[in-house]
ROKE-350069 format. One record per residue (C-alpha): residue in three letters; x, y, z negated. Coordinates in nm, 4 decimals, always signed. Each point is the difference from the previous one (the first is absolute). Layout:
% residues N
["Ala" [X Y Z]]
...
This chain:
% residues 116
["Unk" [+0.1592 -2.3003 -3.0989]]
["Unk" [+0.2074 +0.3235 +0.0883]]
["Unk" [-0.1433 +0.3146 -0.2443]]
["Unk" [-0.0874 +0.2855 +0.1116]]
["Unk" [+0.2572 +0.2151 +0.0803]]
["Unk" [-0.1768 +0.3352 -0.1478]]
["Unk" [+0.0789 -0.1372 -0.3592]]
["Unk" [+0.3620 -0.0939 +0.0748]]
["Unk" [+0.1890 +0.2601 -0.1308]]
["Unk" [+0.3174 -0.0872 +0.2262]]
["Unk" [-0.2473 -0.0294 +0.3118]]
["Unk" [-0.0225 +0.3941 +0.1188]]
["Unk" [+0.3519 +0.0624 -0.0842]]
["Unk" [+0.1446 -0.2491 +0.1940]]
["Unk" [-0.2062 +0.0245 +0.2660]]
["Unk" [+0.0814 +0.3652 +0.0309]]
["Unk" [+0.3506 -0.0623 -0.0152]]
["Unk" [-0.0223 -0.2346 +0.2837]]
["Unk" [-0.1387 +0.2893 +0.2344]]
["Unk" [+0.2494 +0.1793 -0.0706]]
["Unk" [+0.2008 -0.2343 +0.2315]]
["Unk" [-0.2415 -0.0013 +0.2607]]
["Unk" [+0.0488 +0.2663 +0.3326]]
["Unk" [-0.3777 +0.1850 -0.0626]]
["Unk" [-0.0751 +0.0047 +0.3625]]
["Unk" [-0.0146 -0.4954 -0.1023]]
["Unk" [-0.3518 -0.1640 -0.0784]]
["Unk" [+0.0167 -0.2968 -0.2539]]
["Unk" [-0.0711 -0.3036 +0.0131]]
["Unk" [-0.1088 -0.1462 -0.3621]]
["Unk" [-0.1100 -0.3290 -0.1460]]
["Unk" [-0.2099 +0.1228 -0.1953]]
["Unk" [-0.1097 +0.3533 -0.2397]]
["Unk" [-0.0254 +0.1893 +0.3709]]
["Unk" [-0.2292 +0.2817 -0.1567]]
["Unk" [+0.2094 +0.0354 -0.2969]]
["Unk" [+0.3261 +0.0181 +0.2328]]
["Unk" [-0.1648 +0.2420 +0.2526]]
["Unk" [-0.1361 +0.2417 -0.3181]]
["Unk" [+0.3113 +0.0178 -0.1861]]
["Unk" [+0.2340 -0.0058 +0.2801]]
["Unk" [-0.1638 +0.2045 +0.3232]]
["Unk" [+0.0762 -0.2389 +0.2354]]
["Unk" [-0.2632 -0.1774 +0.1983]]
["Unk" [+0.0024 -0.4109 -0.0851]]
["Unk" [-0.0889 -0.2714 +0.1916]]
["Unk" [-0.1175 -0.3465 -0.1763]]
["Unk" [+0.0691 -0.3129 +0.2483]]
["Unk" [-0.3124 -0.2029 +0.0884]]
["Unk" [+0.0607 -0.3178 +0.1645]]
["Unk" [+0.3429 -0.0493 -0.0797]]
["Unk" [+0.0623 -0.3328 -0.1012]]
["Unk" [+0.3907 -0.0257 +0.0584]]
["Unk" [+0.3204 +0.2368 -0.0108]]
["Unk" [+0.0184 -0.0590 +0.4101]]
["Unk" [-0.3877 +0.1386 +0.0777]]
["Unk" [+0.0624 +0.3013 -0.2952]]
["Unk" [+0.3552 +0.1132 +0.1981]]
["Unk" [-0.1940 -0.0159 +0.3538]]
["Unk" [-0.3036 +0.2122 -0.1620]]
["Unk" [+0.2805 +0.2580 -0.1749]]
["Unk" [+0.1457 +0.0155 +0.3576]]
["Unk" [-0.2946 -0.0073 +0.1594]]
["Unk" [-0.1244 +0.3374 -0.1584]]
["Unk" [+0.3810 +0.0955 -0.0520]]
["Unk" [-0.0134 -0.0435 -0.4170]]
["Unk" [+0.3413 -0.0261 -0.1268]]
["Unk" [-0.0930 +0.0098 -0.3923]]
["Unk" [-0.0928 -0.2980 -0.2090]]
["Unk" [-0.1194 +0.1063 -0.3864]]
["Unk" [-0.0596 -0.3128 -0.1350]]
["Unk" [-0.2153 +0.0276 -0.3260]]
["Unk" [-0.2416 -0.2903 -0.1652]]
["Unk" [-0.2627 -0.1027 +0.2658]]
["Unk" [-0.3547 -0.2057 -0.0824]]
["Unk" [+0.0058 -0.1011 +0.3733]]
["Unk" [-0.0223 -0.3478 +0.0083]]
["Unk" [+0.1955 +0.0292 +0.3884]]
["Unk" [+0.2841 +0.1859 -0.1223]]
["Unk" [+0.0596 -0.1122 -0.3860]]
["Unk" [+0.2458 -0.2875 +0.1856]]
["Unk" [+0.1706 +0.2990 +0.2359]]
["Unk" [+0.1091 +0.1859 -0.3215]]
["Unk" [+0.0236 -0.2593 -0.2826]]
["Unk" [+0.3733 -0.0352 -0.1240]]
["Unk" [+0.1266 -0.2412 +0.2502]]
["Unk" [-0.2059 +0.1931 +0.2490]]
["Unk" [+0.2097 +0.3516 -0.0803]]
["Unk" [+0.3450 -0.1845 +0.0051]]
["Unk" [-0.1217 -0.0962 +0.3530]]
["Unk" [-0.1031 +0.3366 +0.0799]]
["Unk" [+0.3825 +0.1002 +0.1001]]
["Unk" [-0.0392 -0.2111 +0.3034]]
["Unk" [-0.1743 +0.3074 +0.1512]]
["Unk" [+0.0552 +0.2374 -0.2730]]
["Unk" [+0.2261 +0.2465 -0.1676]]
["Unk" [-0.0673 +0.0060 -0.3346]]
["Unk" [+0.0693 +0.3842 -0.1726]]
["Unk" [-0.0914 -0.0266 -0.3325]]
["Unk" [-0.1938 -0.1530 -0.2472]]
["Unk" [-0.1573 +0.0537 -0.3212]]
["Unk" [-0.1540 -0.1837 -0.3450]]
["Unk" [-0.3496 +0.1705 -0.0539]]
["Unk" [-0.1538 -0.1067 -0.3933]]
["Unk" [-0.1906 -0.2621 +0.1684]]
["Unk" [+0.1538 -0.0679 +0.3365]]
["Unk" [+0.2556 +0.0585 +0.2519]]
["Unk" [+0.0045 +0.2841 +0.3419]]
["Unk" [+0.2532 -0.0581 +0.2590]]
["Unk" [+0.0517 +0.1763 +0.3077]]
["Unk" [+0.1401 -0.1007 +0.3354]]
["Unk" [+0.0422 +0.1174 +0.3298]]
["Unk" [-0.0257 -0.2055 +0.3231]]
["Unk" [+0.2986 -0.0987 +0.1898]]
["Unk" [-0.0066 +0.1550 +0.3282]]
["Unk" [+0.0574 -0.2400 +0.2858]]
């Protein structure tokens, strides 16, 4: 069970530090901790629903033009698989990863979408 982010020291730092990479004009897409992302960071977030494999969460980035993937611990039960170890490593099929970072209790990685 991911923790809450709020009492991860290493959570708001890196977090910050990955918008720093980010063009301000992007909205993100995030796993999971959207509020958190969106109150530390300024950017608006979008949270996938329905997205039960890497091909329908590319269509819905391109869909709605989204080309940035923070990828923090998520309870949904749809998209645990998506962004589980083996599900990140197969992440660069579609995605760029930037940068990553060890939290206290977790991990935040961003990527960016490949654009066909």
């Amino acid at each position: 069970e991911p923790q809450t982010p709020v009492y991860d020291e290493k959570f708001v730092p890196a977090i910050t530090k990955i918008a720093s990479l980010i063009p301000k004009n992007e909205t993100l897409v995030a796993s999971g901790s959207g509020g958190i992302i969106t109150f530390f960071t300024d950017f608006p977030v979008k949270t996938p629903r329905n997205i039960t494999s890497q091909g329908s969460l590319v269509e819905w980035m391109s869909k709605h033009k989204f080309n940035y993937l923070v990828v923090t611990p998520t309870n949904a039960p749809t998209l645990k698989p998506l962004f589980s170890k083996q599900g990140l490593m197969n992440l660069e099929q579609n995605f760029q990863k930037i940068i990553g970072f060890k939290t206290e209790f977790n991990e935040v990685h961003l990527f960016k979408r490949n654009l066909q």
